[in-house]
Phi, psi and omega in degrees: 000142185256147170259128185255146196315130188292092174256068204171123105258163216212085184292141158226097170232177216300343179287005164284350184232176142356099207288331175300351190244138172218159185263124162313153187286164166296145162309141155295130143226150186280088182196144189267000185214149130177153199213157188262199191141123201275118182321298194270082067234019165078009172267171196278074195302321202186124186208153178218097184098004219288334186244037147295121185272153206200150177249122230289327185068225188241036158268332168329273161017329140316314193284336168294316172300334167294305164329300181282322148305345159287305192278330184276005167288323199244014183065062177217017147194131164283122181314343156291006180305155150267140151286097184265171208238133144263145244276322176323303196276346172262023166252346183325048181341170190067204188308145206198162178219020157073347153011121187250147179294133221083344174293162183213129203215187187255176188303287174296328140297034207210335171256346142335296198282346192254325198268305182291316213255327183055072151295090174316316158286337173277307180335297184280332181279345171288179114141300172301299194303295135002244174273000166124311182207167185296320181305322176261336179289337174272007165287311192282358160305296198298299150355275232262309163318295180337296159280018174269350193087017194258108162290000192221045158259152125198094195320145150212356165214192183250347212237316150123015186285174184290158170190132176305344177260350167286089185220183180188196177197162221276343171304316189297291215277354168277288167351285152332322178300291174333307169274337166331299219272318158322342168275110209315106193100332181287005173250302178003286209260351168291327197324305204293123232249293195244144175221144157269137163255308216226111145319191141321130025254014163239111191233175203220123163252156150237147197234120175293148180275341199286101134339315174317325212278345158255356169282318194239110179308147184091357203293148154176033160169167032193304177173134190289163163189171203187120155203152189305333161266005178249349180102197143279114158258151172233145110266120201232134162208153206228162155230141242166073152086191193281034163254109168289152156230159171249131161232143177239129164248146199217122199051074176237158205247311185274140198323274204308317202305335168330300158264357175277324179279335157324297186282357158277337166277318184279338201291342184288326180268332147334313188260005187235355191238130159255135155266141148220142181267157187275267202246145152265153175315137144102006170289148177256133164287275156261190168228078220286114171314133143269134157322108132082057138271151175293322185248159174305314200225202173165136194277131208271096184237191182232144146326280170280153190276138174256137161198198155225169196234109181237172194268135184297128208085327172247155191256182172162188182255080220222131161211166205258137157222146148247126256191097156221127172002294159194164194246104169345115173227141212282133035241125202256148164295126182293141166083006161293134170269112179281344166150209207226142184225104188275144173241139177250177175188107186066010189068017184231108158337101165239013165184169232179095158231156183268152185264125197221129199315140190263333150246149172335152153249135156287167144299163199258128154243193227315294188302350191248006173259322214250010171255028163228332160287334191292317178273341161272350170272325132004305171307317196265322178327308180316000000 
């Protein structure tokens, strides 16, 4: 691996903020699970029960809306698709958008009917279109759990009705969040407070189950669940100036508590947490040499805003390295990943983003390899 010379360092101490201010203990909350989490990097602010297995309801339904924004990321399914509803997926009990066997809606509308509407039935159809049958989309469920790292998963439907093989845990599903809110479009649509699905002469509004999102500022996910044996769940995530936070509450018992202990947890890492942002999305980091290339170089940029998040009172050291693979050879792809951009603390890794080329290279062709041999012997003759 080559390292490349550090340009950046990022002091952060403790005289940046106010020496007078210290962060308050975490809230008791009435919840049998629950865990914070700083969105860009996924560290761990405050948890409780976080690897207990607990049963997921219709917060599964992230990992569905993931799946499918994921394919249609990679063009293997269009938000305009049709959707046919199967007799199956319109038998579906519990929460519904009423689906008749045979209807047929777009892609997108169907995923609407999953993030606002919690549609059990929009679920399997979505689920059906997707993988082919249910049966296989909850192969790439459990598949796709894997590679996130949630080890305390296990899928059986798309949708979150019970089923004793269906679990998860509350560390996982703050995992799940964490790559959730990166998928392109999936805040979009957790967002969305009111929806009309169905006009006249029978018409269906969805109304989001997530309360937050008009309780709590910042709010724009991601999605509740409830079934008697799993309790009330939220995974929720708000933003407040460049700070995300993720909160998961998990087996809450009073009709309401889901969200009062959610905005209790996030108002604790809001108000106990400093942010500074590093880089905003789409900033160029460096400038990576290209191989046989048309151009020299090709600018290095991040996908995501880099920053760090420290606790009010406490201090520390926080710097950057870049970090690539090997040095690159054309012809590179816009958005090909050229290596990493590590944030230290204290010399210790606490987030890790990849650095991914911001425009295209051609390959050098004939005349520009020999007008570059042309300028080196020239060079060397001089």
């Amino acid at each position: 691996m080559i390292k490349l010379r550090n340009i950046i360092i990022f002091l952060l101490l403790l005289n940046l903020w106010p020496q007078a201010v210290w962060a308050a203990d975490v809230p008791a909350l009435d919840a049998e699970a629950y865990v914070l989490m700083a969105a860009d990097s996924g560290e761990i602010l405050a948890s409780s029960n976080a690897d207990a297995k607990r049963y997921p309801a219709s917060t599964t339904k992230i990992m569905t809306l993931v799946l499918a924004l994921e394919a249609v990321e990679r063009g293997e399914a269009q938000l305009d698709d049709t959707v046919t509803t199967s007799e199956y997926a319109a038998s579906m009990g519990g929460s519904q958008v009423y689906l008749y066997p045979g209807e047929t809606r777009t892609l997108e509308e169907m995923l609407i009917a999953v993030a606002v509407g919690s549609g059990n039935d929009a679920s399997v159809a979505v689920a059906e279109h997707i993988g082919g049958t249910m049966g296989s989309f909850v192969e790439m469920m459990n598949k796709r759990a894997a590679e996130l790292g949630m080890t305390g998963t296990h899928y059986a439907n798309p949708h979150g009705l019970h089923d004793a093989e269906h679990y998860t845990t509350a560390a996982d599903m703050a995992k799940l969040a964490h790559h959730a809110i990166s998928v392109p479009g999936l805040l979009d649509y957790t967002g969305i407070y009111e929806y009309q699905f169905r006009g006249e002469p029978k018409p269906l509004v969805l109304w989001n189950t997530n309360r937050l999102l008009k309780w709590y500022d910042g709010t724009d996910g991601l999605k509740t669940g409830y079934t008697s044996e799993a309790g009330r769940n939220l995974v929720a995530t708000a933003k407040r100036g460049d700070m995300r936070l993720i909160s998961v509450v998990m087996g809450v018992v009073p009709v309401h508590g889901h969200f009062t202990e959610s905005m209790e947890l996030l108002n604790y890492g809001f108000n106990n947490y400093a942010y500074q942002l590093l880089y905003p999305a789409g900033q160029a980091i460096c400038a990576v040499p290209v191989a046989k290339g048309a151009a020299d170089t090709v600018d290095a940029v991040l996908q995501n805003p880099a920053g760090v998040l420290s606790k009010l009172g406490e201090g520390g050291e926080f710097t950057t390295e870049i970090k690539v693979t090997e040095l690159p050879t054309a012809p590179i792809t816009a958005g090909q990943q050229l290596g990493e951009l590590q944030i230290l603390k204290d010399g210790q890794i606490i987030n890790t983003l990849p650095l991914l080329a911001e425009s295209a290279v051609e390959k050098m062709n004939l005349l520009q390899g020999w007008r570059q041999i042309i300028g080196s012997i020239c060079s060397f003759n001089y």
